[in-house]
N, C-alpha and C positions, 0 to 999 in steps of 0.2 A: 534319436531314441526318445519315446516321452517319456517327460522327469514321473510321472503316475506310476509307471513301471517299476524306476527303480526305489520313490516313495512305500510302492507298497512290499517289497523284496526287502528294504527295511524293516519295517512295520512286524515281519511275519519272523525275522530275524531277532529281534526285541523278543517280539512272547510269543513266539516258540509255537505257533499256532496258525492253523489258515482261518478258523475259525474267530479267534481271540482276533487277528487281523482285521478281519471283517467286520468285528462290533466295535473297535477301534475306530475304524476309518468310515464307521457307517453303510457301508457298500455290503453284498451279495456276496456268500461266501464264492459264488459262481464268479462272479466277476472277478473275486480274490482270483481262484484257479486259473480265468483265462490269463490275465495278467502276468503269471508268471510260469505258464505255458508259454507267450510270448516273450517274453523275456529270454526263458530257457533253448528257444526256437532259434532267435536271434545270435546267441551266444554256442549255442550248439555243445552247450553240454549242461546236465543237470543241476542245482543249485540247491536243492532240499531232496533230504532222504525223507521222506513221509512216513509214518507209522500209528498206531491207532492211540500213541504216548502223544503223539501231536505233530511237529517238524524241525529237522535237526541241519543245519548248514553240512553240502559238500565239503570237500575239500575248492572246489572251484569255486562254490558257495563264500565261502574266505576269505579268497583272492578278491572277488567281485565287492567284496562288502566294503572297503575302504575305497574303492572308484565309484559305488550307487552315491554313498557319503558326499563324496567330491561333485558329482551332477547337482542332487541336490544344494549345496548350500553354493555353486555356481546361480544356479537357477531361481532360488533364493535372492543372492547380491543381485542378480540384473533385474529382478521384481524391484526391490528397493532402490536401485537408481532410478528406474523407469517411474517410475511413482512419485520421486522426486523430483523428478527433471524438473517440473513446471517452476516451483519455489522455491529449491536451491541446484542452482546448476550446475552446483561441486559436490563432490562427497568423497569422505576419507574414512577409510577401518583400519582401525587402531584393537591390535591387543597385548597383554601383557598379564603376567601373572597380579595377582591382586594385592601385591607388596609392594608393587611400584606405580599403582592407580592411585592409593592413600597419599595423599599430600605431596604429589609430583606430576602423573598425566592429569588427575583429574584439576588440578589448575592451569596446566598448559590448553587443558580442551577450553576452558572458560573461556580462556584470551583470546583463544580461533575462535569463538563463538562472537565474541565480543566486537576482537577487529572484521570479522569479515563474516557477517550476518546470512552472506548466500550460500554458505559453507556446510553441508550437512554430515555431521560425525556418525559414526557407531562404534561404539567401544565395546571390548568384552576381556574378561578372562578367563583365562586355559594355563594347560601346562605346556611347555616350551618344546614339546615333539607338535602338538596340533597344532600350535600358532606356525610354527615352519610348514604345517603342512597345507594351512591354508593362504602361506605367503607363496607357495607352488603352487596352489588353484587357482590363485588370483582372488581370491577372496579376502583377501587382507595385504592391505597396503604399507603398512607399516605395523613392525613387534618390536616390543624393548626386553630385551631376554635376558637372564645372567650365563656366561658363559656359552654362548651359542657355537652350534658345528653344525650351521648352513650348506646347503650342497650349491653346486657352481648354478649361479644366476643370481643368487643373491649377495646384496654388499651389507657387512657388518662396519659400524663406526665404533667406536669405544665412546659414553660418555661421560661416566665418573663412576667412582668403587663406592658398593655399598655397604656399609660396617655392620654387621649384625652383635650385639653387644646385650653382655646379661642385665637385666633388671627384676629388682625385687620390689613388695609391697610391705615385705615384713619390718617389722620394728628395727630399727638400731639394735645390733649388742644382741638381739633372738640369734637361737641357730635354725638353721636351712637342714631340711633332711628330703629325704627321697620324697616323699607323699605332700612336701610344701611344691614342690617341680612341678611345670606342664611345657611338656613338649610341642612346640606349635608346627607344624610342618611348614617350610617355606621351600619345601620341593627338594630333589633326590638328591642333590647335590648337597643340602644343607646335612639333611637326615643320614646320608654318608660320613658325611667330615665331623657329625655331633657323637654318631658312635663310635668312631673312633677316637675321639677327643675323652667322651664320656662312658665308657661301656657299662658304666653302672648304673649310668639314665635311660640305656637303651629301650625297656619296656616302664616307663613312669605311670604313676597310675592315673594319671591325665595327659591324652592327647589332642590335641586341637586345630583340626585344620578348617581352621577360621579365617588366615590371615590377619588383615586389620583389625577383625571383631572381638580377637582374643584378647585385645587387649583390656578393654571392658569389662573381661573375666580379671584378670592379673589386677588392675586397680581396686577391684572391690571387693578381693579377697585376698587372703596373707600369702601369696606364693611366690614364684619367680619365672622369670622364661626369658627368649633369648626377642628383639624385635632388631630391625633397623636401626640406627640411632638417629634420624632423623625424624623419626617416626614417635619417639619417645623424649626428646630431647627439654620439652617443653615443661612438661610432664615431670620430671627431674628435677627443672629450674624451680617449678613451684610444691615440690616435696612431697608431689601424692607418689612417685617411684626412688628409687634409690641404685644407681649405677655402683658396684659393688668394684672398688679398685684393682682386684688383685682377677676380674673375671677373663676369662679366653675371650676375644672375640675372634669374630669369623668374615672375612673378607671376602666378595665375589665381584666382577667388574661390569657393570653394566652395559651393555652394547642396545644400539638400534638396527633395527634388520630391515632390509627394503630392496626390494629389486630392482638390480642393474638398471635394466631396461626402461624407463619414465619419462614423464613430461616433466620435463626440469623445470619448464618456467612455472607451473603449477606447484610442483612438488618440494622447490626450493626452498622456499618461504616457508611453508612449514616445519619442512628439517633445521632448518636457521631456528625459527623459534624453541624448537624444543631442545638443541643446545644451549639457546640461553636460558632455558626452564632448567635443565642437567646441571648450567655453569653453578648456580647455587650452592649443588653439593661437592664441588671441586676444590 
């Protein structure tokens, strides 16, 4: 099928329009319509109810939309090796949520940068359903997840427990109230086990799904919130935070996700490496 096809079946999905599609993508609103006439030809059943509000996904329309998804960003990765081949003959995608990029992959990426300069990375973050789903595309080589439930093909390793631990900015001897709290999201898992920990924090009137960035907030303002503790640890030692003794922390265990199926002798070396980047927090 051409990837065109299902780029524009996207496109038209987003903003709800044949027309909006077509001053998006630049192209003929005509061209839009043959496009996914053929598409719809191909598949042999409709994919947009039309109406003069604009264009609403089938039900089959639904089904399709997470497999256009999948072509493209296949279609995508083999663009970008091909492009690369000439000057680095390796490449590896790496994802993980954006708690574990902060002062852990993104120094293990240096060192692969470092020792083996033909090595070409891409890294991103998502949340821990899309990275498994792009570790079943093939689009992603390796995920570091917290608590993953991979489907069969893929192998999970454990490589060390991440402590998520309260820190404040506020003065010694101040009290903490509801409106001093920011809730930083570090994904469903956390945001599960914090409402039940805390039901009274559950709607704070700061939330933050910043990740690492939040942190930036929390120091330079009088509040509190939950991070890593490695992530903070420094931060503590030299007295801009204050780890409060008596606070819950929250444990989850790290795992790396990768599929069964590889070039070991390629692949090895890097999983070696990034266990001893993991050993640090053990």
């Amino acid at each position: 099928m051409d990837v065109s096809l299902a780029r524009t079946f996207l496109v038209i999905a987003e903003t709800g329009s044949f027309i909006d599609a077509a001053r998006k993508m630049n192209i003929t609103q005509s061209t839009v319509s043959a496009r996914i006439k053929g598409l719809e030809d191909l598949l042999g059943r409709p994919l947009f109810t039309r109406s003069k509000f604009g264009a609403e996904l089938t039900g089959a329309g639904e089904l399709f939309q997470k497999h256009a998804l999948a072509m493209v960003r296949v279609w995508q990765q083999a663009q970008l090796q091909v492009s690369l081949a000439d000057q680095h003959p390796d490449h590896i995608s790496v994802g993980a949520p954006l708690s574990l990029w902060n002062g852990f992959l993104l120094k293990w990426v240096a060192g692969l940068r470092s020792d083996t300069p033909g090595l070409a990375v891409s890294g991103s973050a998502d949340a821990a359903a899309a990275l498994v789903q792009r570790l079943i595309e093939g689009t992603l080589d390796i995920a570091l997840l917290y608590r993953p439930s991979p489907p069969p093909g893929l192998t999970i390793e454990h490589l060390f427990d991440e402590e998520f631990v309260l820190v404040t900015s506020t003065k010694p001897g101040g009290r903490r109230g509801a409106n001093d709290y920011a809730l930083i999201d570090w994904g469903a898992d956390f945001l599960q086990d914090h409402a039940a920990a805390f039901p009274e924090l559950a709607n704070p009137a700061l939330t933050l799904d910043l990740g690492p960035m939040s942190l930036e907030y929390v120091i330079a303002n009088h509040c509190s919130a939950y991070f890593p503790a490695r992530m903070v640890r420094h931060h503590v030692a030299r007295g801009r935070l204050r780890q409060p003794k008596r606070g819950r922390k929250f444990v989850y265990p790290v795992y790396m996700v990768y599929p069964e199926t590889r070039n070991e002798e390629s692949f090895e070396p890097l999983l070696e490496r990034l266990r001893g980047e993991a050993a640090r927090f053990n």
